[in-house]
Structures are given as structure tokens and as C-alpha cells.
N, C-alpha and C positions, 0 to 999 in steps of 0.2 A: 164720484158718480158721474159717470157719462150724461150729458144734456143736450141732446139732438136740438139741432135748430128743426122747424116745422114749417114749412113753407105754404101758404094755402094758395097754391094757383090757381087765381082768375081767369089771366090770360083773356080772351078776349069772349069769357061765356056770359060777359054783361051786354052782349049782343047790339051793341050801339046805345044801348039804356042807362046812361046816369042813376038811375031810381036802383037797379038792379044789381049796379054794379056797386053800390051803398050798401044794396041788403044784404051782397057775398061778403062785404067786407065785414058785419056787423055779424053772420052767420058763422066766418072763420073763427072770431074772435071768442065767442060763445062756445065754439067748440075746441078751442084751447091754444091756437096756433099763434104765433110770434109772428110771423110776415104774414103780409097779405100782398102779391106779386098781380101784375096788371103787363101786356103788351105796349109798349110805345114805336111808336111807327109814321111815318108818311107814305102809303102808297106808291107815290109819285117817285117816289127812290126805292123802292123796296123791289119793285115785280114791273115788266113789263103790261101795256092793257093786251096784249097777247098770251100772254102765262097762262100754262094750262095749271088748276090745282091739281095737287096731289091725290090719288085714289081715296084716301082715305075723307078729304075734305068734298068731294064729290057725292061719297056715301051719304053724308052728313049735312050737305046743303043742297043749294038748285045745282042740279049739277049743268045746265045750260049756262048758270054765269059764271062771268072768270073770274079768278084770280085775283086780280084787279079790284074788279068791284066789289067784292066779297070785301077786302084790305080796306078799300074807300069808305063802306058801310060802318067798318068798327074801328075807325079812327077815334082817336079820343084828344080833344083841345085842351088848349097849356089851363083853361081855365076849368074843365073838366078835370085835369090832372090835381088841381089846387084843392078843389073840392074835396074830391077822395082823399088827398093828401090829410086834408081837414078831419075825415070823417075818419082816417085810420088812429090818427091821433087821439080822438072822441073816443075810440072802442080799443084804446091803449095797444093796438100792435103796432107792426113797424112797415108802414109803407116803402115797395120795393116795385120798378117796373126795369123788364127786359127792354134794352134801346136796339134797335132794328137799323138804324143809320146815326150818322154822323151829326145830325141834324136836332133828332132826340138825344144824342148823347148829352148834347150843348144843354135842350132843354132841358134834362133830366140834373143835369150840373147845378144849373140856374134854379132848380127848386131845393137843391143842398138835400138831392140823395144818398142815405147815410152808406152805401154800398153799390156794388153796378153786376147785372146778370148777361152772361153773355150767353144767347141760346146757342143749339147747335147747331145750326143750320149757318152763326155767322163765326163759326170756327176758322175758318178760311176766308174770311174778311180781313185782310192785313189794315187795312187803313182804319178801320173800325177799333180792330185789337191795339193798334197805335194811340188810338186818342182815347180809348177808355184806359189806357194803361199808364200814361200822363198824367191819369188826375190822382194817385197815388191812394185810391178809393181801392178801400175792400171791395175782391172780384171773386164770385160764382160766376165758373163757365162749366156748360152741360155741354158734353161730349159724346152724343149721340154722332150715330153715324161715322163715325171715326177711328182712326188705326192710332195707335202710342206714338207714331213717326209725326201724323198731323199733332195728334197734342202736343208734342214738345215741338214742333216749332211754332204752337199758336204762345206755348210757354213763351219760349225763347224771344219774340216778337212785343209780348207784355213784357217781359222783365227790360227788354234793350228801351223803352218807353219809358222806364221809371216805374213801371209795376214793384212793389213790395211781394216777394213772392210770399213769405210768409201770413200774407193776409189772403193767398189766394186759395181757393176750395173746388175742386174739380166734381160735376158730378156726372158719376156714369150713368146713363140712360140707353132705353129704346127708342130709338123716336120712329114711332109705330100708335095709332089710336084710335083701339085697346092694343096694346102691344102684347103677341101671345107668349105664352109662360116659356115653352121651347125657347124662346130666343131673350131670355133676359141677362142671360147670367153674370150673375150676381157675384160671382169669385173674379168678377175682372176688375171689382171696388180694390181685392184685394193685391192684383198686378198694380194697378195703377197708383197705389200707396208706394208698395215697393218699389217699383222702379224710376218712379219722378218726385218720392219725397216731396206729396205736396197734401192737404188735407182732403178727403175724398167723401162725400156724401152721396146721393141717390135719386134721379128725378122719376120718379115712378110712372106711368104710364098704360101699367096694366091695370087686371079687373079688381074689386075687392079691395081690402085692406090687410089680408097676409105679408105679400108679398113687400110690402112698404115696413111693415114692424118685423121681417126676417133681415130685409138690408138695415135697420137700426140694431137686429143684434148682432151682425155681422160687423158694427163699428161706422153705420153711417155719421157724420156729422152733422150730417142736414138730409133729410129728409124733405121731397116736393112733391104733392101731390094736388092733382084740379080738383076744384070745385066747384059744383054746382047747385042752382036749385032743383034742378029737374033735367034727368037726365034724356030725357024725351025730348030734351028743347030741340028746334034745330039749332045745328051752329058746329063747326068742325070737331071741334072738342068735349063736347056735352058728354056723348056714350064713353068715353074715358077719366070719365069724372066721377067724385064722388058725392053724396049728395051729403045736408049738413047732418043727419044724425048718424051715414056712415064715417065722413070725416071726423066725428065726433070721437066713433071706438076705434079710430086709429091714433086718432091722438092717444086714447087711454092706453092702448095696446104699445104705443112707444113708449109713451113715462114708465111703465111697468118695465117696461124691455131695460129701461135704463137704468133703473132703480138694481134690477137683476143682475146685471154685470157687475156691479161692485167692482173694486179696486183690486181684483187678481191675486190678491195677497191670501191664500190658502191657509185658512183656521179657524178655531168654533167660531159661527156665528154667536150674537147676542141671543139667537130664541132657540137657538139648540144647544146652550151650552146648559141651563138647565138641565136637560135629560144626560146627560154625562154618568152622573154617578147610577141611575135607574136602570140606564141600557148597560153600561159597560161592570167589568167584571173584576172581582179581586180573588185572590190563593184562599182556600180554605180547606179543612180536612175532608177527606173523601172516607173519611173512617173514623173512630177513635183511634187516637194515637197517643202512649205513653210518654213519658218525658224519659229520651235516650232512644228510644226509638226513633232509626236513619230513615229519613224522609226519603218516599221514592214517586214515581210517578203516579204507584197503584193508589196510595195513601192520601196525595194531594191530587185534589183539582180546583177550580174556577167558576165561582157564581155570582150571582149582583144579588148585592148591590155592589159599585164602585167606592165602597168608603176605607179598604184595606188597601193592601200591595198589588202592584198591579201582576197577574199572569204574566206580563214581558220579564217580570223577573225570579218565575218558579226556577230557570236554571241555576242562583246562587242558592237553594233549600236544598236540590237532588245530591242525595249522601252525605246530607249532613245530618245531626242528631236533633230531637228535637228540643226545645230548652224545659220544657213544660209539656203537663195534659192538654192534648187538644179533646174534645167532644167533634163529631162530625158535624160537618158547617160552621165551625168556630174559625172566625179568621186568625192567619198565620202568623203570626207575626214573630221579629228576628229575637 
């Protein structure tokens, strides 16, 4: 059986709030998810104080302030990081944060994170791809925004680092939020298998919880979807989020998906092999028939129950005699 990992992204809807950014990790957990993912960042290296936000981060915040200050506002401290760290461990998932520079990489090293996420916006960071690829740490990288040529050389760039490609999990994404339905598509989980041979999951971004438990039956490995309390917060990410009791029937809606898939191997199930002999059918007379009387088609047919000869083998009976009296519906036997 298939076991999607489930990502509950944070990301930065703990809005600058410690308290808050405790209650998504305590809310992920409750509603079933194995990671609970957080942004790591410095401002000061990430965006110039010039940087205009993205439309979508305008819609969603002041849209008078930059870029900048927006990043400055939800910065989070190595001793903020400790805490959470604490608090994911308290609520048994597995603390996981996106490193944004060089800087959090280090820090994120120094708190011995068991894995590293590379968003997609830092797919085309070589020196970034360099030093997260060094530390021989299981690597999610989301690959939004990007063509198969960018991915394999952000591949190509991890592995020449010391990356294990085998530990490494690609996820395809929109990076659009809400990112609309039109432009998801979800059959490029399946180029991106095929053609770079690397494990492939899903960072979802659109509305609902469909479209995250359709890329789980399509073969995601990981599954990432945001979290929030309240999707009305401000904050860039909030309106592409799910809040916890829908995060909750996504999770359900993927265990199910996975449970579903079973192991490919084509044969009665365990709860339908019971109905076997009820439904299906064995040879029986379609008439009385005499003993010596040549069996023919008019004579023989097929009813259930399943506990005779099966009908796949009425053609060794046709023209041959019979050994004995049948009565009509008596099963046939040689």
C-alpha cells in the first residue's frame, strides 16, 4: 500500500505570531499530517527594500508595503525555530522548514533537520542548490515555475554537491495563490517520473481538497498542502489555504486514496471473494436429459450458484452423451 507523506504547510500563515504558529502545528497534527513545514529566511538576503511583491501577495496584504517589509515582519528566530521544533515533537509530527538563503541553510543544519525543502522560486539558486546538496539530507524540491531543462540542471547541480539522488522527491506545483484549475496539470507528475527517474509528489495550491487527493491517486508521494486558521486572515497565503477541519478530509480523502490503490496485482479481493460462488455460474440441464442422450447446446445451460463446473468449460460436454439422468437444473457433471 501506497503512504503519501502529507505535508501541512505553514509557511509563513503564523503571521509573525509564535502563539499561532504553535496552534497550526498542534491543528496539522490533529488532523493527521506527518510534517508540519515553516519558511526560513532573512529578508536582508532574500528581496531587495525595493522589491515589488508578486500580484498575488498585494491582493492578500497592504499592498503599499514592499516586499521587504512584508519578509522583515515574518521572519522567525533560531530561538523561535527551537520552540516550534519543540512543539512539533510534543504533537509527534516531524518539523520541516523551506531555507531561503545560505544563511538558514547553516541554521537549519545546526538544529539537525531531519530533511531540506527547496521552494520554487530558489530552483535557480546554484549556490543555495550547492550547499543544501552537501549535506547529504533528504531533499524536496518544488518545481513550480519551471521547464524539465531548469529541473535537471537544478538536479544535475544537487547530485555534483553530493546530493543522494535517491533521497531526492520533486514536487510539481503551481505557484499561483489560489492557483486556477486550468493551469494545474497534474499528468506532468507523470512526465517528470518518466523522464528524470526521480520520486515525484505534489505541492498543491489550488482551492478545496479534490484536487490534492486526485494527485495522491495519480501516484503522489508527498502530498503539500497550507494551512490555516482562518482563511480571511490577512497574509499572502491565507486564501490558498486550507483551514483545519478541511485539512482534516484531505487527509482522510488521501488514506483512503491509498489504501485504494493496492498493490496492482489483479485478483479476488478478500470481501468479494465470498460472493464468487452466489454471482457466478456453473453447467446445468436446460431440460431433462436421458442417460445416452448427446449433449448439445439446446439441452445445457448455466445458473448459480458457482458450486458445479464452471460454463468456460460447457465446450468438452457439446456431442458428447450423457453418463446418467439429469432432471432440469441438476448440475452436470463428467
Amino acid at each position: 500500500m501506497q503512504n503519501t507523506l502529507i505535508i501541512a504547510e505553514v509557511g509563513v500563515n503564523h503571521n509573525g505570531d509564535i502563539l499561532l504558529a504553535k496552534q497550526l502545528i498542534s491543528e496539522a497534527a490533529n488532523a493527521g499530517a506527518d510534517i508540519v513545514k515553516f519558511q526560513t529566511f532573512k529578508a536582508d538576503l532574500l528581496a531587495t527594500k525595493l522589491a515589488d511583491k508578486a500580484e498575488y501577495q498585494k491582493k492578500n496584504t497592504d499592498s503599499c508595503e514592499s516586499q521587504y517589509s512584508m519578509l522583515k515582519r515574518l521572519e522567525l528566530t533560531v530561538a523561535q525555530h527551537k520552540e516550534l521544533i519543540k512543539h512539533c515533537k510534543d504533537n509527534g509530527v516531524e518539523f520541516l522548514s523551506s531555507a531561503f538563503d545560505e544563511e538558514s541553510v547553516r541554521m537549519l543544519a545546526s538544529l539537525n533537520q531531519r530533511r531540506f525543502k527547496i521552494p520554487s522560486g530558489e530552483i535557480t539558486n546554484l549556490p543555495l542548490l550547492r550547499q543544501i546538496g552537501k549535506l547529504g539530507k533528504p531533499i524536496i524540491m518544488s518545481t513550480g515555475m519551471s521547464n524539465l531543462d531548469e529541473i535537471k540542471e537544478a538536479i544535475y547541480a544537487l547530485e555534483m554537491s553530493g546530493a543522494n539522488l535517491d533521497k531526492l522527491t520533486l514536487l510539481h506545483c503551481t505557484s499561483q495563490y489560489p492557483a486556477p484549475v486550468k493551469d494545474l496539470n497534474l499528468l506532468a507528475m507523470k512526465t517528470i517520473s518518466r523522464e528524470l527517474c526521480v520520486s515525484v509528489g505534489y505541492s498543491d495550491h489550488s482551492s478545496g481538497v479534490h484536487i490534492a487527493i486526485a494527485a495522491a491517486a495519480l501516484g503522489a508521494s508527498i502530498i503539500e498542502k497550507h494551512l490555516t486558521i482562518d482563511v480571511n486572515l490577512e497574509g499572502p497565503d491565507h486564501t490558498a489555504s486550507l483551514e483545519p477541519d478541511e485539512f482534516a478530509k484531505m487527509v482522510k480523502g488521501i488514506r483512503a486514496i491509498n489504501k485504494a490503490l493496492g498493490d496492482g496485482v489483479k485478483r479476488p479481493s478478500q470481501s468479494e471473494s465470498e460472493n464468487i460462488i452466489s454471482v457466478r455460474r456453473s453447467i446445468v440441464a436446460a431440460m431433462p436429459i436421458k442417460q445416452g442422450e448427446i449433449f448439445s447446446y439446446k439441452n445445457l445451460t448455466s445458473k448459480r450458484p458457482a458450486t458445479g463446473i464452471s460454463p468456460m468449460r460447457i465446450d468438452e460436454f457439446i456431442g458428447k452423451p450423457s453418463p446418467r439422468n439429469f432432471e432440469k437444473d441438476d448440475f452436470i457433471q463428467c
